[in-house]
N, C-alpha and C positions, 0 to 999 in steps of 0.2 A: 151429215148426209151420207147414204151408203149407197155404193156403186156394186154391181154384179161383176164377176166376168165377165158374161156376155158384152154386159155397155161397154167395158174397157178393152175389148179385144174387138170388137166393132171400131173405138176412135182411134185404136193405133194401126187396127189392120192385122192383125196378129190371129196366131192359129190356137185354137183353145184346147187343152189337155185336162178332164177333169168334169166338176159340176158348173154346167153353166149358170147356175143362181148364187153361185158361192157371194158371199159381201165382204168391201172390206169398208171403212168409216175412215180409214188415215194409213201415213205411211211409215215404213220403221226400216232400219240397216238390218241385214240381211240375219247379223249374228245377233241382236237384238229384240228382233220383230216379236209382236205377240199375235195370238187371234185376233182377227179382224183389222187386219193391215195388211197392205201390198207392200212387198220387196221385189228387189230383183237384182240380178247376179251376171255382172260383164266381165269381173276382172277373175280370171282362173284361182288366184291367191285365196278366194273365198269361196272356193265350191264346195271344203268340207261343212258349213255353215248351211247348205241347200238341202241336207237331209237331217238338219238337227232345230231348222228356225221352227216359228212359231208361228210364222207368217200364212194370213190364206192365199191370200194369193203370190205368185212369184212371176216376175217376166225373164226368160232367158234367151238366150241366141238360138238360132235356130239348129245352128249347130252344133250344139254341147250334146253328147251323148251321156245321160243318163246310168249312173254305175245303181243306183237300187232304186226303190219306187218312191215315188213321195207321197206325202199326205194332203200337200196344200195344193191346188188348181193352181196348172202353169198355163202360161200363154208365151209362147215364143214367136219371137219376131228376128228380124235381121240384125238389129241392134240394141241390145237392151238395152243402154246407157243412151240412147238417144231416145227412144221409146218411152223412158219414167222420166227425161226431161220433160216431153211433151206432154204426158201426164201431171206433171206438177204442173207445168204454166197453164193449163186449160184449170184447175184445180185453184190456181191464185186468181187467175183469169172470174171464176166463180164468185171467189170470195168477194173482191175488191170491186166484182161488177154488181153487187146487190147495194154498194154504198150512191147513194143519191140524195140530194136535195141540197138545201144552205142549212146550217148549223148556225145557233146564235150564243157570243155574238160573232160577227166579221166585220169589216170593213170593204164594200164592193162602190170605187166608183160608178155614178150614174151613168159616164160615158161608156160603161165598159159594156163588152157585150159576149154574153157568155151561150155555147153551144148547146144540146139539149142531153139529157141524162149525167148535166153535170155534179161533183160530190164538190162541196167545202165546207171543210172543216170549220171548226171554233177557232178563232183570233188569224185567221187568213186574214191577206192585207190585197185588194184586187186594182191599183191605182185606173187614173182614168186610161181612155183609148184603148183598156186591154182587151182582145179579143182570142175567145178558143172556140177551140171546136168542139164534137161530142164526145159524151162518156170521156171528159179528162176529171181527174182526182185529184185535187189541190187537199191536203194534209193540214193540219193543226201550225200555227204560225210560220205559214209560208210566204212568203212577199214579194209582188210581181208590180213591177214599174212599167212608169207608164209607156204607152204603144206597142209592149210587147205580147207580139202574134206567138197562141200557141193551137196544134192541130190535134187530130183526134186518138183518141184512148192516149193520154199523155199521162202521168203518174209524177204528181210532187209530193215527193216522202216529207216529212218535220221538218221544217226549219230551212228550207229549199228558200234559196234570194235569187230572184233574177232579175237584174237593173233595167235600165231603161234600153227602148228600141233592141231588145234581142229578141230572136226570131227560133221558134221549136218545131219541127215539122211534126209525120205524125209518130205515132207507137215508140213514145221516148220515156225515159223510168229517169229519175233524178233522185237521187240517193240524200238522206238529210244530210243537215251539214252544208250543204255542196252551194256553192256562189258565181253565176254566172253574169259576166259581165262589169266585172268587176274591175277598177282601174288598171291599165298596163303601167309597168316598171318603166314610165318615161321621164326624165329628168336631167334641165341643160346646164352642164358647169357652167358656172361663175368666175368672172376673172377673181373675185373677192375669195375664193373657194369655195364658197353656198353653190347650190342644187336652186334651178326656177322647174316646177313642173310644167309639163306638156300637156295641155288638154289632149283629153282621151277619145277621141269625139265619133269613134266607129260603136261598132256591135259586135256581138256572139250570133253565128249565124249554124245552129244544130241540125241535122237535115234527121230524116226518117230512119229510124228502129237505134235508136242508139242507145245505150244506157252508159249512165253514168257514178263513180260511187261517193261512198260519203266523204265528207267534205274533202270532197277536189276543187280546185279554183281554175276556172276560163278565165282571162282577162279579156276583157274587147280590144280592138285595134284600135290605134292611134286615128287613123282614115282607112274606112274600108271595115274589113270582116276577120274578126279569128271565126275558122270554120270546121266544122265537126263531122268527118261526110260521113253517107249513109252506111249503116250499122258496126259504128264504132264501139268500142267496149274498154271506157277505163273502170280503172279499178279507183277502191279509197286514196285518198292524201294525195294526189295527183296537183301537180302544179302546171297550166297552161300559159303560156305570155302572149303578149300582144300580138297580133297579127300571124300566130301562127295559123298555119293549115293539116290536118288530120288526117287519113284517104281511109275511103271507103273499108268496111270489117279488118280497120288494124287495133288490134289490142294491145293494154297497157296494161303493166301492173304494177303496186302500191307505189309509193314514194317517188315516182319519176319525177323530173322536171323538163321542162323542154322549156329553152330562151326565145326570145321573140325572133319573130320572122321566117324560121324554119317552116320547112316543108316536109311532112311527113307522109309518103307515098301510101298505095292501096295495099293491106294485106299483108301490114306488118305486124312483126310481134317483141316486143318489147320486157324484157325482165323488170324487175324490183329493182327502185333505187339507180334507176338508170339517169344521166345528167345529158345534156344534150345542148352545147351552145347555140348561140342564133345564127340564125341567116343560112342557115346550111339545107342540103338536099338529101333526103333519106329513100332511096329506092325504092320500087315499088318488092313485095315480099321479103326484105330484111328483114332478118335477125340477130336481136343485141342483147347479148346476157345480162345479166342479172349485175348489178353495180357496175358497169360501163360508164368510160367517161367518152364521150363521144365530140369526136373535135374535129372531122373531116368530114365530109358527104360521102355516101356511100352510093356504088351504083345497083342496082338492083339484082335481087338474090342473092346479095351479100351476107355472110355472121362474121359480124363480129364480136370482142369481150373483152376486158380488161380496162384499164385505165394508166392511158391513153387509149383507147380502143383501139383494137387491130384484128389483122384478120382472126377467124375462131383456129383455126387449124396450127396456125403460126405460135397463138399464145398460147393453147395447149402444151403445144412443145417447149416456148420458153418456162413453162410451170413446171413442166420434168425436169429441163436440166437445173432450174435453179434446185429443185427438191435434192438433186445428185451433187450440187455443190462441196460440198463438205468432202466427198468420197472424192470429188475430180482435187479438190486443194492438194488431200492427203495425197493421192497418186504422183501429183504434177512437181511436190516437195521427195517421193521417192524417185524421181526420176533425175530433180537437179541435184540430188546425193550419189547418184549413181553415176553423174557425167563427172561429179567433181572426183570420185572414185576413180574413172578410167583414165580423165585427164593426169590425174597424181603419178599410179602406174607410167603412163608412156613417157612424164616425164622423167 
């Protein structure tokens, strides 16, 4: 499908420099691009690439001045890198919105009750009581248990599970892999030393625009809700436990783990490989580096990093002097040579 200028400087808003019928069909990196593809160019590091792509069209800032002429129609906006997000998602938004109907075969309980312009895949599994909303995409062996409510333009990538009574609000992406609802980590010693498990007996409760990536695991709460507030963003391999709670646009990245029961405030951001015990309070806007071991509540606007976590500023600096160690030994060994020195003299 090929888009003008024009149309794409009309949906972003943007001021056009060039032929307004120029076309592109797809998109390419800036240093790679060929005819008939949009690029575009945010970060400085690449603007020798702006007069050498292949690209026809280009989006840049508004504020980049121009050192020679180009060949490919620009359209500048305030933010390019925000500008050819929106461009792709209206762009995937396209693709994924043309897919509709049931594919055979599937599996659709009779109870279930599905919304309108919806897509399912081949070998979907739709248990009874399930109900969505429109225009959601269930993918090639996805499997939804039963009572679980899901809302509109929802997207379950391959192989997406989500158990029974969890609840999806709307414009949520579920990445394959990924399993919600899935038993929490509960289990009561024994005087014998055997584990009795704990019925699991709550839900996953996902609220609107959240995405989530591949195979991350929510467990449901014990009683009650692990919950996912509004426009959350984990990343893959994500581990969630029992009964925690998420706050609103805080993001996560790969490997984290978070124990049951915590509470994880609005508007945080979380590094790779982050570990996080239970029952704790994570402030609203913290930030925790990247492999943190996090074992106290923080209070909000906090960074922390390291393992034991602590503040960021703090371990920075214990990261230098350990770096200096070697050079502090050597000094601290010419110094008790030198007392044993002056001592000898006086005597």
């Amino acid at each position: 499908m090929n888009y003008s200028a024009q149309q794409i400087a009309f949906l972003i808003n943007g001021k056009l420099e060039g032929d307004p019928e120029t076309t592109v069909n797809s998109f390419g990196k800036i240093e790679e691009a060929k005819p008939g593809q949009l690029s575009f160019l945010a970060n400085p590091k690449y603007e020798e690439f702006l007069y050498t792509t292949g690209a026809s069209i280009i989006l840049i800032n508004d504020s980049l001045q121009l050192k020679q002429k180009l060949t490919a129609t620009v359209i500048r906006v305030p933010d390019a890198y925000s500008a050819f997000a929106i461009l792709l998602t209206k762009y995937q938004e396209t693709i994924v919105g043309q897919l509709s109907g049931i594919q055979d075969p599937v599996y659709i309980a009779k109870t279930a009750k599905l919304g309108e312009k919806n897509f399912v895949a081949a070998f979907a599994y739709i248990s009874d009581n399930v109900e969505t909303g429109d225009n959601v995409k269930i993918f090639p062996n996805a499997f939804i248990g039963n009572n679980v409510k899901i809302g509109n333009n929802c997207i379950l990538h391959a192989g997406v599970k989500i158990y029974n009574d969890c609840i999806l609000g709307n414009n949520i992406i579920i990445h394959s892999g990924a399993i919600i609802g899935s038993d929490g980590f509960g289990f009561a010693p024994q005087a014998d030393g055997s584990f009795k498990k704990i019925p699991q007996l709550g839900n996953v409760v996902i609220e609107d625009d959240v995405e989530i990536g591949s195979n991350t695991t929510i467990d449901r709460a014990t009683m009650g809700s692990t919950t996912i507030r509004k426009g959350a963003k984990l990343d893959n391999l994500i581990q969630v436990a029992h009964n925690v709670e998420i706050g609103s646009n805080t993001v996560i990245a790969a490997q984290s783990g978070i124990s049951g029961s915590t509470k994880i405030g609005a508007n945080v951001m979380m590094g790779g490989q982050v570990g996080i015990i239970g029952h704790l309070q994570i402030g609203d806007g913290s930030k925790i580096g990247a492999q943190s071991g996090v074992t106290k509540s923080t209070k909000p606007k906090t960074a922390v990093t390291g393992s034991p976590a602590q503040d960021n500023i703090a371990a920075l600096r214990s990261q230098a002097l350990t770096k200096n160690l070697p050079e502090l030994e050597k000094r601290v060994k010419e110094l008790e040579a030198l007392v044993k020195q002056l001592l000898r003299e006086k005597v």
